[in-house]
N, C-alpha and C positions, 0 to 999 in steps of 0.2 A: 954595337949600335942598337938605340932603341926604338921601337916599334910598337907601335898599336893599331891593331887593325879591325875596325866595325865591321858587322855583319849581321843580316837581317829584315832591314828596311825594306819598302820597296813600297805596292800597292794596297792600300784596304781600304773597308767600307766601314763608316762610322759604328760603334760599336761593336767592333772587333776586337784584337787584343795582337799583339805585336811581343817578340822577347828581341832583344838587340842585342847583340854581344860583342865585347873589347876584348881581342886576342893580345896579349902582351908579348915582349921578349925583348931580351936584352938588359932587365932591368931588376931589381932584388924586389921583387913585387909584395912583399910581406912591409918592407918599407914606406910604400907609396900608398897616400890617399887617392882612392881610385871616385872620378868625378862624371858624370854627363852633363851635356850643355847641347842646347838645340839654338839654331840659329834660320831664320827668313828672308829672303832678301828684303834690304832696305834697313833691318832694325841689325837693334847688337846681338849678337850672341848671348844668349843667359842660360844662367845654371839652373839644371833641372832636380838633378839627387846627387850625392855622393856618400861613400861610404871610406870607414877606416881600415884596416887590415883586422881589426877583431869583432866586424861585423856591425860596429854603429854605423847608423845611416843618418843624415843631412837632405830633407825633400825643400823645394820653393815652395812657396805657400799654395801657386795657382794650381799644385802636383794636386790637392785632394784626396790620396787615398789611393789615386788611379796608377800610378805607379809606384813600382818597388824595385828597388835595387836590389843586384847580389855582387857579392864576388865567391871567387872560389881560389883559393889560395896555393892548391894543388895543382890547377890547371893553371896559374894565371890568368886568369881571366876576369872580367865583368860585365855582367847582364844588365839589363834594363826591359823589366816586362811593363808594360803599356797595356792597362785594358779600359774596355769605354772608348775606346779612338774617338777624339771629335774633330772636324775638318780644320778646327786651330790646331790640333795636333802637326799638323802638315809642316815639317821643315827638317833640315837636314841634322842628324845628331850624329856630337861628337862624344869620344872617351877622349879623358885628360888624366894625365898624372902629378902630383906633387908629392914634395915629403911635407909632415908639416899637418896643419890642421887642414878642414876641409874651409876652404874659401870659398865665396860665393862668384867673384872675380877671375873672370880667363884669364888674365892678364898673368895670373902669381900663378901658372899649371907650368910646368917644366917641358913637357911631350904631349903630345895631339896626334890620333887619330885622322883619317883624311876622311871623315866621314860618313854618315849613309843616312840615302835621301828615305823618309817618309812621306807617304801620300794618301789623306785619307780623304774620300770622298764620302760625299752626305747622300 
């Protein structure tokens, strides 16, 4: 069975800095393009960064610099450091998996995380 489980999120104050992490398992993780996407209520989900199993990364344009992805291949895992918090930062993010290139579209991710609320106040 596979699994992704965020961790991390929670309260801060605008320019802070935040790391979030996707625990995996279940799944040949050297395979899969490892993806984040944050979502608010009301709007769609969109894609934040993703990265490939050999370490290219894929940022949205509105990212700026202020995030960076990792993965760790050994651990399964993938990070999401956040710094600069600005109070649009605020909304819940997920980890997503595919095989495949990195897509910009939740729609085409295989497995999702349940996951973890951001809040940053000004």
């Amino acid at each position: 069975q596979v699994q992704l489980v965020e961790s991390g999120g929670g309260l801060a104050q605008a320019g802070d800095s935040l790391r979030l992490s996707c625990a995996t398992s279940g799944l040949t993780f050297t395979t899969y393009v490892m993806a984040w996407f944050r979502q608010v209520p009301g709007k769609e989900r969109e894609f934040v960064a993703g990265i490939y199993s050999d370490g290219a990364r894929n940022y949205a344009d509105f990212v700026k610099g202020r995030f960076i992805v990792f993965r760790d291949n050994d651990k399964n895992t993938a990070d999401l450091q956040i710094n600069s918090l600005k109070p649009e930062d605020t909304a819940v993010y997920y980890c997503a998996a595919r095989r495949g290139a990195i897509i910009r579209r939740g729609s085409d991710y295989y497995y999702w995380g349940q996951g973890t609320q951001v809040n940053v106040s000004s």
